[in-house]
C-alpha positions as CSV (number, residue, x, y, z in Angstrom):
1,X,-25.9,14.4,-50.3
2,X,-26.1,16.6,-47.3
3,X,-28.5,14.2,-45.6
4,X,-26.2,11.7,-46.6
5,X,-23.3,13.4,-44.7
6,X,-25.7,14.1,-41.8
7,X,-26.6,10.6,-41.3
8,X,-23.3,9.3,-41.3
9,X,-22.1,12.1,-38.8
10,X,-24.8,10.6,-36.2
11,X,-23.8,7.2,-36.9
12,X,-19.8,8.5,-36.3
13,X,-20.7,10.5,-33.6
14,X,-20.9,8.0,-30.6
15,X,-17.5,5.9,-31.9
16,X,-15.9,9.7,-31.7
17,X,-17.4,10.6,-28.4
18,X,-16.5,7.2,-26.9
19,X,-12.4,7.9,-28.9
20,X,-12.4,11.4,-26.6
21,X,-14.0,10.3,-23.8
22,X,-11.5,10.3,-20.3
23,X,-10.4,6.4,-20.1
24,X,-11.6,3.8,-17.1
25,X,-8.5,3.1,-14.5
26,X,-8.3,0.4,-12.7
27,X,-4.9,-0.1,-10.5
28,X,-3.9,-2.8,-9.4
29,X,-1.4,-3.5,-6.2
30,X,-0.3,-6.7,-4.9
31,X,1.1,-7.2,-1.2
32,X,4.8,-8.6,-1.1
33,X,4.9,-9.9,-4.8
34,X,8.3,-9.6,-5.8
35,X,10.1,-9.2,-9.2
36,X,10.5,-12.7,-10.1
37,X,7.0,-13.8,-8.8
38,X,5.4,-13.8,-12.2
39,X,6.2,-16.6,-15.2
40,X,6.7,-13.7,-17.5
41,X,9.5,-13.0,-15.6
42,X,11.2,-16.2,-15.3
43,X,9.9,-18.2,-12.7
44,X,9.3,-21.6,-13.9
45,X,7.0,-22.6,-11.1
46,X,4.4,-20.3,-10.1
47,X,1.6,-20.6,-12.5
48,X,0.3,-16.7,-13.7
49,X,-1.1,-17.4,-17.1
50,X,-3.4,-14.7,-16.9
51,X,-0.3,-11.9,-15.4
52,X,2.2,-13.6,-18.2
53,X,-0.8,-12.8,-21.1
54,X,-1.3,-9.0,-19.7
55,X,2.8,-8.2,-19.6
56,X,2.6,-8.9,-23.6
57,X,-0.6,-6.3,-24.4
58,X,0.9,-3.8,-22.2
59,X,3.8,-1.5,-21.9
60,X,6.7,-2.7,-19.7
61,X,8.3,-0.1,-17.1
62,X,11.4,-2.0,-17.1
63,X,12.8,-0.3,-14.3
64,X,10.1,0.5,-12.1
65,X,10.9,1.1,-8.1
66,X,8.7,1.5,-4.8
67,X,9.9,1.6,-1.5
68,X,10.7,-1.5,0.4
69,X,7.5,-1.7,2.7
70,X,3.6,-1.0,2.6
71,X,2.6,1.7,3.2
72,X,5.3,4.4,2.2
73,X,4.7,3.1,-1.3
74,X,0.8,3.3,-0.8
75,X,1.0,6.6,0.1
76,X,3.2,7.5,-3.1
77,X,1.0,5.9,-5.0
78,X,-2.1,7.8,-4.6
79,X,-0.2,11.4,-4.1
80,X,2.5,11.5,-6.4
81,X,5.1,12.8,-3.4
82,X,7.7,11.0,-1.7
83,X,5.9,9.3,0.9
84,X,8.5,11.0,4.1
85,X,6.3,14.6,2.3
86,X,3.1,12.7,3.4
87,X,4.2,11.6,7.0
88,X,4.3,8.5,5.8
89,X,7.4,7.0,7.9
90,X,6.8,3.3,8.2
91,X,3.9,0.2,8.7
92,X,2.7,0.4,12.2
93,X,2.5,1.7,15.8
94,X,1.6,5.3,14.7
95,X,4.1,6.2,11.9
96,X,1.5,5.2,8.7
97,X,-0.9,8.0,9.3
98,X,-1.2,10.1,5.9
99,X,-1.5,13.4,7.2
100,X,-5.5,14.8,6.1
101,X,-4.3,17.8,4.2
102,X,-2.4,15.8,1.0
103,X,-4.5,15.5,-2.1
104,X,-4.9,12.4,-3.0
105,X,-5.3,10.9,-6.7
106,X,-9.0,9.1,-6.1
107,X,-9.9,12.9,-4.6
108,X,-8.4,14.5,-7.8
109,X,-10.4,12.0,-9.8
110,X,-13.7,12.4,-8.1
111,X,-13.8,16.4,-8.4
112,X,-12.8,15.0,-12.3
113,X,-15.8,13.2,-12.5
114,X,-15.1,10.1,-12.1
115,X,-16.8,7.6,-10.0
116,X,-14.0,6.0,-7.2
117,X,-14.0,2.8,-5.9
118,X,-11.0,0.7,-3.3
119,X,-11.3,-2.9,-2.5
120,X,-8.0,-4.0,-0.6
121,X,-6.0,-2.8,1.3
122,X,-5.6,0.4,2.4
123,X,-2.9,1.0,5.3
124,X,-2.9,4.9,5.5
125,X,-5.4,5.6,8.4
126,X,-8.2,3.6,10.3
127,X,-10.0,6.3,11.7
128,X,-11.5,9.8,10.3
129,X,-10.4,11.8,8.7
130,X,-7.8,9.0,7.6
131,X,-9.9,6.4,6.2
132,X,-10.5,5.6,2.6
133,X,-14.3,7.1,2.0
134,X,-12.5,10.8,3.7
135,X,-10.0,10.6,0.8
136,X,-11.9,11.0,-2.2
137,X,-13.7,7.2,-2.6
138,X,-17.4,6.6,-2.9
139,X,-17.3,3.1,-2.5
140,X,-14.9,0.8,-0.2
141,X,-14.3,-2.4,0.8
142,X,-10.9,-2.5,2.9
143,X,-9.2,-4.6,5.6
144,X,-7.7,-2.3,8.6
145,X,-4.5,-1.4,9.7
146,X,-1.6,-3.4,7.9
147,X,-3.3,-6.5,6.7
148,X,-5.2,-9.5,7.7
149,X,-4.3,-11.4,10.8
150,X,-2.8,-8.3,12.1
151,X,-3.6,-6.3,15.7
152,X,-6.3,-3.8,13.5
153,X,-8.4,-6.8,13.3
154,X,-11.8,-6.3,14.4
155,X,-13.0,-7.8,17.9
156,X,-13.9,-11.6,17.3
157,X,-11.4,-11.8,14.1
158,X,-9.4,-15.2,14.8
159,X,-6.0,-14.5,13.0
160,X,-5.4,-17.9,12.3
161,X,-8.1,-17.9,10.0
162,X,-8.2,-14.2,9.1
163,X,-8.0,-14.7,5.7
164,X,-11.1,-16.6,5.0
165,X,-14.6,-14.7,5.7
166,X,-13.1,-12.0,7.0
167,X,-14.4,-9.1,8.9
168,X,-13.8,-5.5,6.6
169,X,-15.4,-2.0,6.5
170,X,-18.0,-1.8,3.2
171,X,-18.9,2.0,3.3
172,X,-18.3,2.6,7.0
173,X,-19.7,-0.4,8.1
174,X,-18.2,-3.7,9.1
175,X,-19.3,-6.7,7.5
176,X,-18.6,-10.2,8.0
177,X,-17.9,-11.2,4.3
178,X,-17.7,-15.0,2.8
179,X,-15.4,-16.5,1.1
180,X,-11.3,-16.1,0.8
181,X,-10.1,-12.5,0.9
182,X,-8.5,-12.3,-2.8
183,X,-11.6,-13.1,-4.1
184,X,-14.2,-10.9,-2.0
185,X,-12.1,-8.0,-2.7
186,X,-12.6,-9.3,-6.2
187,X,-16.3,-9.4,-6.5
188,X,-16.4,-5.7,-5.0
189,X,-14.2,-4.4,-7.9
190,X,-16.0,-6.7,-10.8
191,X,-19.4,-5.2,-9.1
192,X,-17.9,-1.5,-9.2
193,X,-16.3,-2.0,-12.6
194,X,-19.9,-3.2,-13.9
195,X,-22.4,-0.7,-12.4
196,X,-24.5,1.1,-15.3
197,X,-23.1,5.1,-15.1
198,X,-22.0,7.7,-17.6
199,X,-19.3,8.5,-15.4
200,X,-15.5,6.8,-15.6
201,X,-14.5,4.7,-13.4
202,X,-11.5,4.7,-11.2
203,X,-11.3,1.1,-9.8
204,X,-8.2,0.5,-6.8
205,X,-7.6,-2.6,-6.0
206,X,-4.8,-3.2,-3.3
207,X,-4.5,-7.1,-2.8
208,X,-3.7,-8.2,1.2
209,X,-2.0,-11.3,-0.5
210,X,0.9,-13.1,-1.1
211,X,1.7,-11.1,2.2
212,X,2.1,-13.3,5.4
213,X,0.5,-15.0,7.2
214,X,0.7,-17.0,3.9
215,X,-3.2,-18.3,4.4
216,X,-4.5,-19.9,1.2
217,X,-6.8,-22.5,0.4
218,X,-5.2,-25.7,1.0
219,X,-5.6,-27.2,-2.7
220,X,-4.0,-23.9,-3.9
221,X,-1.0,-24.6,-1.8
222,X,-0.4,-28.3,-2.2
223,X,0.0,-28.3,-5.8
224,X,3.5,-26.6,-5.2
225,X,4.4,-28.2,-1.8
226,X,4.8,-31.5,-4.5
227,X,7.1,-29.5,-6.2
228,X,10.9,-28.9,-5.7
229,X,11.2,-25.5,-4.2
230,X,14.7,-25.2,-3.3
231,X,17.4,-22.8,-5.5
232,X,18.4,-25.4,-7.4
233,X,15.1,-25.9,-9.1
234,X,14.8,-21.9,-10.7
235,X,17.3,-20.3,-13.4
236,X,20.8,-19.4,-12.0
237,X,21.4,-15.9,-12.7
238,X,22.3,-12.8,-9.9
239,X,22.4,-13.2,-6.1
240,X,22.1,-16.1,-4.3
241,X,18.9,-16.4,-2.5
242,X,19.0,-19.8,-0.3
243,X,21.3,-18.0,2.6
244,X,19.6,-19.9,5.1
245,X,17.2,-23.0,6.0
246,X,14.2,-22.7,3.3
247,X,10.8,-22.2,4.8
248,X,9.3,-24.5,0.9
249,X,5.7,-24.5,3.5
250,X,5.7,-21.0,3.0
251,X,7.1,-20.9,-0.4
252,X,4.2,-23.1,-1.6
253,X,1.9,-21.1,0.3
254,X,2.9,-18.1,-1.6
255,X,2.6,-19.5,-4.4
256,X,-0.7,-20.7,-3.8
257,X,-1.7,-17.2,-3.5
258,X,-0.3,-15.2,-6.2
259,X,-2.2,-18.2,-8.6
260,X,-5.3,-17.0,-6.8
261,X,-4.5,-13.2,-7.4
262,X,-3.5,-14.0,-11.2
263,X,-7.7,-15.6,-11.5
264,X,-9.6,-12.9,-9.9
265,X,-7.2,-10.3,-12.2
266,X,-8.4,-12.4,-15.2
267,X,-12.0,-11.4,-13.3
268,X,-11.4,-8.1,-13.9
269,X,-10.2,-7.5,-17.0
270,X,-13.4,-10.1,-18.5
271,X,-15.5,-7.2,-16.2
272,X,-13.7,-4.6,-18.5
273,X,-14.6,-6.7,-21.6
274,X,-18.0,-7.5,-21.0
275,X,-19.0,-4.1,-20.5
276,X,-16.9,-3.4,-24.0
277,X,-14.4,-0.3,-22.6
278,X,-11.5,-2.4,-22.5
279,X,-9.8,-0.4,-25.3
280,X,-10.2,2.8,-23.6
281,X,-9.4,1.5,-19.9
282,X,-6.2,2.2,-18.3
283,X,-5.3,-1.2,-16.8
284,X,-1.7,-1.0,-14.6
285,X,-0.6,-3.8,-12.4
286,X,2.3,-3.4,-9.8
287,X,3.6,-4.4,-6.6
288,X,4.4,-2.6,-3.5
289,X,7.7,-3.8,-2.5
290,X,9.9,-7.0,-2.8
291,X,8.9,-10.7,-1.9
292,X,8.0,-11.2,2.1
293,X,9.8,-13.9,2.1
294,X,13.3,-16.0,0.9
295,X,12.4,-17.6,-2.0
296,X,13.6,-16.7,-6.0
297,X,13.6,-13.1,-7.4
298,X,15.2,-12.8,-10.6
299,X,18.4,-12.6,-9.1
300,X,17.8,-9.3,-8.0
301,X,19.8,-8.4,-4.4
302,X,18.2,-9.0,-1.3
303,X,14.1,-8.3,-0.9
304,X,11.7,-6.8,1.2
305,X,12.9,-4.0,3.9
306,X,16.2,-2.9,1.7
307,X,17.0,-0.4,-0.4
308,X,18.5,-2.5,-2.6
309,X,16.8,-3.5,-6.2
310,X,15.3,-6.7,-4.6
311,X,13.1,-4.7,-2.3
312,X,12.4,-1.7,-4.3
313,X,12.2,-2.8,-7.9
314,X,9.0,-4.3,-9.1
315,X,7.0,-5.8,-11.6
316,X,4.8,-2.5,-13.4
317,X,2.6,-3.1,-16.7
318,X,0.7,-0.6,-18.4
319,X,-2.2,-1.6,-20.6
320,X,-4.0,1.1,-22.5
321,X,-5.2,-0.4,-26.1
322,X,-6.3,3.0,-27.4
323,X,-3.0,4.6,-26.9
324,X,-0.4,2.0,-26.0
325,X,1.0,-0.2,-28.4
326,X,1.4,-3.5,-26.8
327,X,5.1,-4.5,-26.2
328,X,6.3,-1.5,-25.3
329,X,9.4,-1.5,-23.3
330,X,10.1,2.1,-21.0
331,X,13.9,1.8,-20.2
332,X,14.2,5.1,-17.6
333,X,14.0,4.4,-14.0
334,X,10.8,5.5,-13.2
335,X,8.9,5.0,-9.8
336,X,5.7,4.9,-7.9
337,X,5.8,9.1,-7.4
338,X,4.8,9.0,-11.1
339,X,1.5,6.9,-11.4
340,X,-0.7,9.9,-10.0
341,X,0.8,12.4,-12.3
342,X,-0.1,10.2,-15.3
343,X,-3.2,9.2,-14.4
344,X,-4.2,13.1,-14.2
345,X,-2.8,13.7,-17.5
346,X,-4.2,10.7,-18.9
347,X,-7.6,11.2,-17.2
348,X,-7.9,15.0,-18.8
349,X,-7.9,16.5,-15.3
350,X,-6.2,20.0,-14.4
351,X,-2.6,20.5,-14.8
352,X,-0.7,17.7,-12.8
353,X,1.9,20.3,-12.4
354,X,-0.2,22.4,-10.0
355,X,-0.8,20.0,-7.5
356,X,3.1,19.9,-6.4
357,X,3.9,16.2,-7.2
358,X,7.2,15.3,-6.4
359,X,6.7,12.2,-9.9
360,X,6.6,13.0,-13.5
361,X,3.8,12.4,-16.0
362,X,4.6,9.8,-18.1
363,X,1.9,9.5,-20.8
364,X,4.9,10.3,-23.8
365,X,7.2,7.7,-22.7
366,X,4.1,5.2,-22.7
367,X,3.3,6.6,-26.4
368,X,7.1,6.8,-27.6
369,X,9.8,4.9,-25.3
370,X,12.2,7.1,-27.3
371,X,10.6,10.7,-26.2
372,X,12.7,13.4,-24.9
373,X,13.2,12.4,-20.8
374,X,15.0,14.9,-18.9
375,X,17.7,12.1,-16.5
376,X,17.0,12.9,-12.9
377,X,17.7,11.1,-9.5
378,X,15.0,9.2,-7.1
379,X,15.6,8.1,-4.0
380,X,14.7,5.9,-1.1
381,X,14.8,5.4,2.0
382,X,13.2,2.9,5.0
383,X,13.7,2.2,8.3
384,X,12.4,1.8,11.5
385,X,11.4,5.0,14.3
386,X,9.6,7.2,14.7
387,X,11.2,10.1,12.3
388,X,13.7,9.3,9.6
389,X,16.9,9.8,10.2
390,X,19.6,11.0,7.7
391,X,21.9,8.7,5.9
392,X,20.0,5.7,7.6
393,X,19.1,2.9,5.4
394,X,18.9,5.1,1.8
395,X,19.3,4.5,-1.8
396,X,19.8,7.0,-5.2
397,X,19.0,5.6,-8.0
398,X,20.6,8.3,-10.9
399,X,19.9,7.1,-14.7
400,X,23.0,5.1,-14.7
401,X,24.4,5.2,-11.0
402,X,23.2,4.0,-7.8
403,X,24.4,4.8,-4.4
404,X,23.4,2.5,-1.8
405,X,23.5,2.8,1.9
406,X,21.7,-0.1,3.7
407,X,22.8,0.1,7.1
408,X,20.1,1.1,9.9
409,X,16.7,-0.2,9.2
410,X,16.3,-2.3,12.4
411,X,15.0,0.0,15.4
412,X,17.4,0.7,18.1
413,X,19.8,-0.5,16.6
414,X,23.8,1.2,15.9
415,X,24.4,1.5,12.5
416,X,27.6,2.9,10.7
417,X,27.0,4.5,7.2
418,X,29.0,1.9,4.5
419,X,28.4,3.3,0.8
420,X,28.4,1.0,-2.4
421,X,28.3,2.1,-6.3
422,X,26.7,0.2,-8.6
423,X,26.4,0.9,-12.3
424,X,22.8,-0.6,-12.8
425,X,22.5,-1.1,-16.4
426,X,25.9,-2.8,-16.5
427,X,25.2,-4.5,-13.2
428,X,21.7,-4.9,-12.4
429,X,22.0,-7.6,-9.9
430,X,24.7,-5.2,-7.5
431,X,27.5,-7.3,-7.2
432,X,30.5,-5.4,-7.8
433,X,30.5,-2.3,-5.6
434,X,32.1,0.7,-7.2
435,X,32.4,3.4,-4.6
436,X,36.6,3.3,-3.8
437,X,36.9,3.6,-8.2
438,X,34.1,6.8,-8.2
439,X,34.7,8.9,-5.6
440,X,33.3,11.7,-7.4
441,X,29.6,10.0,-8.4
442,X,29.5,8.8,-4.7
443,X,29.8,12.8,-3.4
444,X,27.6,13.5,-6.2
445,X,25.1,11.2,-5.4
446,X,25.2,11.7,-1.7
447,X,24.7,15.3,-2.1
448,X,21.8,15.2,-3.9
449,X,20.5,12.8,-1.2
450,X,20.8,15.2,1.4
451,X,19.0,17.8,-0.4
452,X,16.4,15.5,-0.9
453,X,16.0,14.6,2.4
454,X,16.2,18.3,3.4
455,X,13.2,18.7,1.3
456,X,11.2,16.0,2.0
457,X,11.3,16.4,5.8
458,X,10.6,19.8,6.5
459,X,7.5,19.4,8.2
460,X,8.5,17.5,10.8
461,X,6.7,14.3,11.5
462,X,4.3,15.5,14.2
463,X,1.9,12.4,13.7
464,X,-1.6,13.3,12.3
465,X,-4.8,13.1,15.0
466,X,-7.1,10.4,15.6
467,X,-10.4,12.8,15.7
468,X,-13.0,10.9,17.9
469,X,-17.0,11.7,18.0
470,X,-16.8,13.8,14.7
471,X,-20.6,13.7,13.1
472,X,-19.0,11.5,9.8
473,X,-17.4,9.1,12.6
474,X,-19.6,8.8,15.9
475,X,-17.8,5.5,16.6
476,X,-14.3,5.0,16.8
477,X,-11.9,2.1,17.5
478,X,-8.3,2.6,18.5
479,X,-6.0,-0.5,18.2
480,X,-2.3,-1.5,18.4
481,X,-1.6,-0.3,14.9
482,X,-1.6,3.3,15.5
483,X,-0.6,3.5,19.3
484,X,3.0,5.4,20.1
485,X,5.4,5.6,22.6
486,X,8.7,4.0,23.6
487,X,6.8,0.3,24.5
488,X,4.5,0.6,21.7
489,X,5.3,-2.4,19.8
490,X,2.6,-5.5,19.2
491,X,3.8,-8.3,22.0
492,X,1.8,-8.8,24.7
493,X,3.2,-6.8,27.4
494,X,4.2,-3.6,25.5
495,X,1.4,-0.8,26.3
496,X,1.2,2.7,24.5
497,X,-1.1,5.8,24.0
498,X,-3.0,7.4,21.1
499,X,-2.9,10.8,20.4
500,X,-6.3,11.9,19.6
501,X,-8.6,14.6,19.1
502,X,-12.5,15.0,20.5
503,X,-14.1,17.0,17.8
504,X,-17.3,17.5,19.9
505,X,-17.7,17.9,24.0
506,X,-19.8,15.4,25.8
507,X,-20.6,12.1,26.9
508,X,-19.3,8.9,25.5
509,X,-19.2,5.1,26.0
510,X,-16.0,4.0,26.5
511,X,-15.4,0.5,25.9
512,X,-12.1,-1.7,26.6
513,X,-11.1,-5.2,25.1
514,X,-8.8,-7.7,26.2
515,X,-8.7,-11.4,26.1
516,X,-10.0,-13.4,29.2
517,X,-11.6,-12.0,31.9
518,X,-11.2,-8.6,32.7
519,X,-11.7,-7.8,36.8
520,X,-10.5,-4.1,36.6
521,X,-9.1,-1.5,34.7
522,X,-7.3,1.9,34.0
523,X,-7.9,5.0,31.8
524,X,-5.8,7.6,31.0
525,X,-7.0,11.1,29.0
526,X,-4.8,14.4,29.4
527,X,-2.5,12.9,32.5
528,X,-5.8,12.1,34.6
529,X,-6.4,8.1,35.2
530,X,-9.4,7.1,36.4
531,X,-9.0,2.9,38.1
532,X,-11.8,1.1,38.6
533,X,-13.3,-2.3,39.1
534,X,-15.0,-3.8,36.6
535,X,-15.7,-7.2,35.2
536,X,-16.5,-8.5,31.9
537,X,-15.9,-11.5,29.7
538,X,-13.2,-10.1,26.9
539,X,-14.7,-6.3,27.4
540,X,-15.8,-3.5,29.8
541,X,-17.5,-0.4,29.2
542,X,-18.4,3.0,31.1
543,X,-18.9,6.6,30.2
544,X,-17.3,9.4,30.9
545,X,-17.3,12.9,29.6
546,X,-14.6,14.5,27.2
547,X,-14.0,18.4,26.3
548,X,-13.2,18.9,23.2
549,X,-9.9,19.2,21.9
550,X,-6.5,17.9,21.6
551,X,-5.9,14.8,23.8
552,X,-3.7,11.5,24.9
553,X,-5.5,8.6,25.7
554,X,-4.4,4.8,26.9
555,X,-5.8,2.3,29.0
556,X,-4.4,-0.9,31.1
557,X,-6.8,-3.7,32.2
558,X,-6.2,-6.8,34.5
559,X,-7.0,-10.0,32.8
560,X,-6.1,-13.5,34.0
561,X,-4.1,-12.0,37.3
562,X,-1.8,-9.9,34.8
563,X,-1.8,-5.9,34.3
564,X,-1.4,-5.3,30.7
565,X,-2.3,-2.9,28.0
566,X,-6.2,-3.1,26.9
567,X,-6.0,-4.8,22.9
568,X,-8.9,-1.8,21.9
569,X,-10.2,1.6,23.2
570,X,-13.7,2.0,21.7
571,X,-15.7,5.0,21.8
572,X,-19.0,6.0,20.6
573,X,-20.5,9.6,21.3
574,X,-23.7,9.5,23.2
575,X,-24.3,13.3,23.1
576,X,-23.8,16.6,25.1
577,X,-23.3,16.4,28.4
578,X,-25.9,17.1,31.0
């Protein structure tokens, strides 16, 4: 009998293992996928068989909310804080740097044991010690700066066809991949997802796509552009959404897309299955702000770049076989400040309480929509500049109210505060405004605004350094996606500077891009410019010697008979000086 019980212990023995052992992850993010860009969510054109099939084996977050651009909710994401605690301000020209010293979740997960993989987009930091492989990943695949077709694009990237065999950084190196972005990215994360290891893996998969430029595969698009696009043509519920001239090209386009991202997530999740952990894999799938574009969102208020629930609430399923019963429904607001938190806890790593998230841990809503939840307040807010700025362009969301002030997100621009109430379960499309009936929820919710805002900027938003000729980063490109200063924006006469530091002293090659021929140029470091001639077909280079330390560097070139800002500064260090 004893060898009887002994035998069947080994037999039970793995199964038990394999019941405690810390689950897979793999997170999914999509680019500008709105709430009503999924079937499952009552769009009757877009085709996401694969998406509509996940919703109903997963657990809904019914009332999930990011912020209404990239990379604030990036950087939320993958550190459970409000992304103004992060120095995360906004997208581009300096202000999407994630200062080095926040503890990320792929860093938490590594020292966990976990193996870490991104494939995507990243948006938080081009250059060390921002990039993906300093932030706790051991393998990447990612696209720079913003997106695709942006000004981070590599030298010799043509953004009109950015999108197709495009040019990305595979573990520090740039490669010139094949094939249409959605589905490269894709075969990295099916590869990482099926390596042989004992370790978990944590699989991040941030899709560039169905953000503009809207580049697809034609056949993808012109199965919709057959199709009737216009409002009449999707369920009549909520806001109106056809307030001007509809751009169907772009529509159908879209579309085209987010039918591509819903095959290669079918991809994955066969990955998962073939290598037989799908029931104990953490599988979430979520968006990172509203739709890009004018086109149907559940009748949800506005989309992309507001605070209200058409830019900020999203589509967020949880599948997790071994401890989530399918068809769960979550009905507290929750938010992208509380993925990291529940991946810890889920993942069987340290307290998530210890690491100073600003998000919750979720794992007992997940298990028991009914659990004890303490009601609390989140908040938004999105705009551009350089800092944020208080009462500008803010939302707080409480369990039942939601004050909303949308004025101010354009840069430069005046603004004058206008405050509207909205009782969201009653009114989840924000069309009657509250505020002169509840005077006393508006000062209540504006107060605890403004002690979140007091919180969440009190270090200052001095923007993190660009180190240049560190050992882990000999070479370094600085482009238009990280430069500051008043003119700093992307047209082709604005000009800015980088603020940089040179982690070792010596010589380096400094090397200068623009389009056309260049005939001279200009370099500035620490207030001293050096002019000379030079000429080169779309590039110069020289070298000059740097000291270490903190400094500020731009350069003008003169291409074509104009003076304008140079497109790249490249520098690679060549050693000590002699």
């Amino acid at each position: 009998m004893r060898r009887l019980s002994l035998a069947l212990a080994l037999v039970l023995a793995p199964a038990a293992r394999a019941a405690d052992a810390p689950p897979n992850v793999l997170l999914v993010i999509t680019d500008d996928q709105g709430f009503g860009d999924i079937g499952a969510h009552g769009n009757p054109v877009v085709r996401t068989p694969n998406l509509d099939a996940f919703t109903k084996q997963s657990a809904w977050l019914k009332n999930f909310h990011v912020c209404p651009v990239c990379s604030p909710t990036r950087s939320a994401l993958l550190t459970g804080q409000y992304n103004y605690r992060t120095g995360i301000v906004d997208t581009f020209i300096g202000r999407s740097l994630m200062r080095p010293d926040v503890r990320t979740l792929p860093e938490l997960l590594k020292g966990a044991g976990y193996r870490t993989g991104l494939f995507g987009k990243w948006h938080l930091g081009d250059n060390y010690p921002l990039r993906p492989e300093d932030r706790g990943f051991d393998e990447t695949l990612w696209s720079a700066g913003g997106g695709l077709a942006q000004p981070s694009d590599p030298p010799g990237q043509a953004p009109a066809t950015a999108y197709f065999d495009p040019i990305l950084t595979r573990n520090g190196k740039e490669e010139k991949t094949k094939g249409y972005c959605t589905d490269v990215f894709t075969d990295g994360a099916v590869k990482f997802i099926s390596a042989e290891s004992n370790k978990p893996f944590f699989a991040y998969v941030a899709y560039n796509a169905p953000h503009g430029p809207y580049q697809v595969p034609a056949e993808l698009a012109a199965k919709y552009a057959k199709l009737d696009l216009g409002e009449k043509a999707f369920p009549q519920l909520g806001q109106p959404w056809a307030t001007k001239k509809l751009n169907t090209d772009e529509i159908a386009k879209a579309y085209g897309m987010i039918e591509n991202i819903d095959a290669n997530f079918q991809r994955m999740l066969r990955a998962i299955e073939d290598k037989k952990v799908a029931d104990n894999t953490i599988v979430i799938f979520l968006t990172d702000n509203g739709p890009g574009g004018v086109r149907w969102n559940a009748g949800l208020r506005n989309r992309k770049g507001t605070v209200y629930e058409g830019g900020t609430r999203v589509p967020c399923y949880v599948r997790w076989p071994a401890k989530v019963k399918a068809g769960t429904v979550v009905e507290q607001p929750l938010a992208h400040i509380d993925i990291a938190p529940t991946l810890l806890n889920a993942c069987s790593t340290p307290d998530p309480k210890s690491f100073g998230f600003d998000g919750r841990d979720i794992v007992r809503l997940l298990a028991d929509p009914k659990a004890q939840w303490e009601e609390r307040t989140l908040f938004v807010q999105w705009h551009r500049g350089d800092e944020p700025e208080k009462l500008r362009a803010f939302a707080a969301r409480g369990p039942r109210y939601k004050l909303v002030q949308a004025n101010g997100t354009a840069p430069g621009a005046k603004w004058t505060p206008k405050y509207e109430l909205f009782d969201i379960p009653a009114d989840p499309f924000e069309e009657k405004d509250l505020a002169a009936e509840k005077p006393e929820e508006v000062a209540k919710l504006k107060k605890e605004y403004e002690a979140w805002f007091a919180y969440v900027t009190k270090k200052g938003f001095a923007p993190p350094r660009i180190v240049i000729g560190h050992e882990k980063a000999p070479f370094t490109r600085l482009t238009r996606q990280d430069w500051r200063g008043p003119n700093a924006q992307w047209g082709p006469d604005n000009a800015g500077h980088w603020e940089v530091t040179f982690a070792r002293a010596g010589k380096y090659r400094v090397t200068l891009h623009a389009p056309g021929e260049i005939s001279e140029h200009s370099f500035t470091a620490s207030g001293d410019t050096d002019t000379a001639k030079g000429s080169g077909k779309g590039s110069v280079s020289f070298t000059q010697t740097f000291g270490a330390g903190d400094n500020r560097v731009s350069a003008t070139v003169s291409h074509d008979g104009k003076s304008r800002a140079a497109h790249y500064i490249e520098f690679e260090f060549l050693g000590p000086a002699k």
